[in-house]
N, C-alpha and C positions, 0 to 999 in steps of 0.2 A: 504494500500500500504506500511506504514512503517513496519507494521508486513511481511510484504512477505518479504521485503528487508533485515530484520534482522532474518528472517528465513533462508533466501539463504545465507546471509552472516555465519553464523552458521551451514550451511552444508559444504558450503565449507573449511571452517577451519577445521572442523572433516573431512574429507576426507583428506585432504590437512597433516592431521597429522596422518593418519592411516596409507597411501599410505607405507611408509616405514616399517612399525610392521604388518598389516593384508594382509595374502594370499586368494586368490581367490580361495575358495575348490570346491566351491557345486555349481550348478544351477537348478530350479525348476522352478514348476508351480502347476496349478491345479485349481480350482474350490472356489468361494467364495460365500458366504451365506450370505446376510447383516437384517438384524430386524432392527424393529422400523424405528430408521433414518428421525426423525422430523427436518424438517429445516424451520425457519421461514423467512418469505423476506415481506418485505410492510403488513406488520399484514396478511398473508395469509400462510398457513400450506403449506408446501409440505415434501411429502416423497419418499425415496428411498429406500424399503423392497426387493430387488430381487437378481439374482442369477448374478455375474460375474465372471472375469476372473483374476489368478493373474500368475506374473513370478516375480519370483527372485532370486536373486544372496545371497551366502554365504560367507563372509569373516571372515577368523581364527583369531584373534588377541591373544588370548590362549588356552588351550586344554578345558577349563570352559565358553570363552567370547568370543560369535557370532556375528557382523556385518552383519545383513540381510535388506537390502534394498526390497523392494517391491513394484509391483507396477500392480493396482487395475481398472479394468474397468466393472461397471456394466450396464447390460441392461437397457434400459429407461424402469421409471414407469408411465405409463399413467392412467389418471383419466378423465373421462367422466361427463358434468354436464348434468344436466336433463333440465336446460333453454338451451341447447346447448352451446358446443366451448368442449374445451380438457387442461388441462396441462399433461406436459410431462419433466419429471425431471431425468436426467441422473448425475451419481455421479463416478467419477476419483477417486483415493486415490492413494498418492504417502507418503510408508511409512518408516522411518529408525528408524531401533529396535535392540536394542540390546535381543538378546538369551543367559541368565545366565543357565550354565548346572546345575540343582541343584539334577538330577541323573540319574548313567551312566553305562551302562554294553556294554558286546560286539556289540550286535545288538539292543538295546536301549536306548537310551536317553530322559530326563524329562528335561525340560526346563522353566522360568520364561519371560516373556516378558515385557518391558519397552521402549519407547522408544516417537517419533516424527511422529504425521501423519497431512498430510498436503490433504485437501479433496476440490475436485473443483465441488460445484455443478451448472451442466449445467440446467437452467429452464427457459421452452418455456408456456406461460401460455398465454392463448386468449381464456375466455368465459364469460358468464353472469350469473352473483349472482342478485339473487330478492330485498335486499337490496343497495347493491352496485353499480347495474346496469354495464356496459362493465367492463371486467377487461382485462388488456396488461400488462403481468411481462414477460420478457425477461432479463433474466441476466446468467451471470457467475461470480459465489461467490465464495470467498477461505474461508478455514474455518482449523485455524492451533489448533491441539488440540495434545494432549498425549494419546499413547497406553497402556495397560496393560492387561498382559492374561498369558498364559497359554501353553505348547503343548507339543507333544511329538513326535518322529524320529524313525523309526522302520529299521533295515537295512532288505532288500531281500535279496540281493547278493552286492559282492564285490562294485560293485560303482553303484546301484540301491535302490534308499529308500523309502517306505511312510512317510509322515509327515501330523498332522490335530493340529491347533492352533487356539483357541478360543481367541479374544482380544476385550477390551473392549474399544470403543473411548470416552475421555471424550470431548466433545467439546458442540458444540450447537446444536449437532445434538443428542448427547449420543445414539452411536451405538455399538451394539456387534454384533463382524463379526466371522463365522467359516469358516475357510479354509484346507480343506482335497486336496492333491497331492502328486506328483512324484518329488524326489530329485535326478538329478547324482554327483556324487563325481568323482572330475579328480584324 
């Protein structure tokens, strides 16, 4: 809980001091890709490998340094045990990263990623281990880690873009996620 709280407090302050230097360019979305994605809770594994949904927002702060918020919903991953029961582990990501241009032409840009991801995994767990006998995990756990990756920004047409970014989470889960979508430009 103290980490949430000095993580909120730390977003709001970078916001709080962007609001007047960074424009609101770009807005997108698209498709995410998560691997791996080990989380441990009560000495029991769970994971999040599958496909979700991202949208987000672009802010200018210079013609080299990007402001992209994001924000991440994946399909739950269900695991079936052979004593019978199910878990089922659903993973949020709310991400803020900065986009370092580090090269740039008319209709492409190459970009570096860094930044703040803050991961909420939802897990629903009721079955039976031979060892263990009943298990019940029901929780939702935050999990605040740092990004780093990768991407690049292709224009179509005037205010129409692709973008695909590869980033890497380091946390307790150590996840690398790909995300291919559509950006507009106001």
């Amino acid at each position: 809980m103290k980490n949430l709280l000095i993580t909120l407090s730390f977003l709001i302050l970078l916001f709080s001091s962007i609001k007047g230097s960074a424009q609101l360019t770009k807005i997108g979305g698209g498709f995410s890709l998560a691997t791996s994605g080990l989380y441990l809770y009560n000495d029991l594994e769970y994971y999040n490998n599958s496909i979700g949904f991202d949208i987000r927002a672009e802010f200018d702060v210079t013609k080299t340094i990007k402001i992209v918020p994001d924000f991440q919903f994946f399909l739950p991953k269900t695991k079936e045990y052979i004593l019978g029961g199910e878990s089922k582990t659903t993973l949020l990501a709310l991400d803020l990263n900065g986009h370092f241009i580090i090269a740039s032409s008319k209709k492409v840009d190459f970009y570096a990623i860094g930044g703040l991801h803050i991961g909420g995994w939802n897990i629903k767990d009721k079955h039976i281990e031979s060892f263990i006998g009943e298990v019940d995990n029901s929780a939702f756990k935050i999990d605040v880690a740092a990004n780093i990756g990768a991407g690049i920004e292709i224009k179509v047409t005037r205010k129409l873009g692709v973008f695909a970014d590869a980033k890497y989470i380091v946390s307790n889960s150590n996840q690398l996620v790909f995300t291919p979508g559509l950006i507009y430009e106001f």
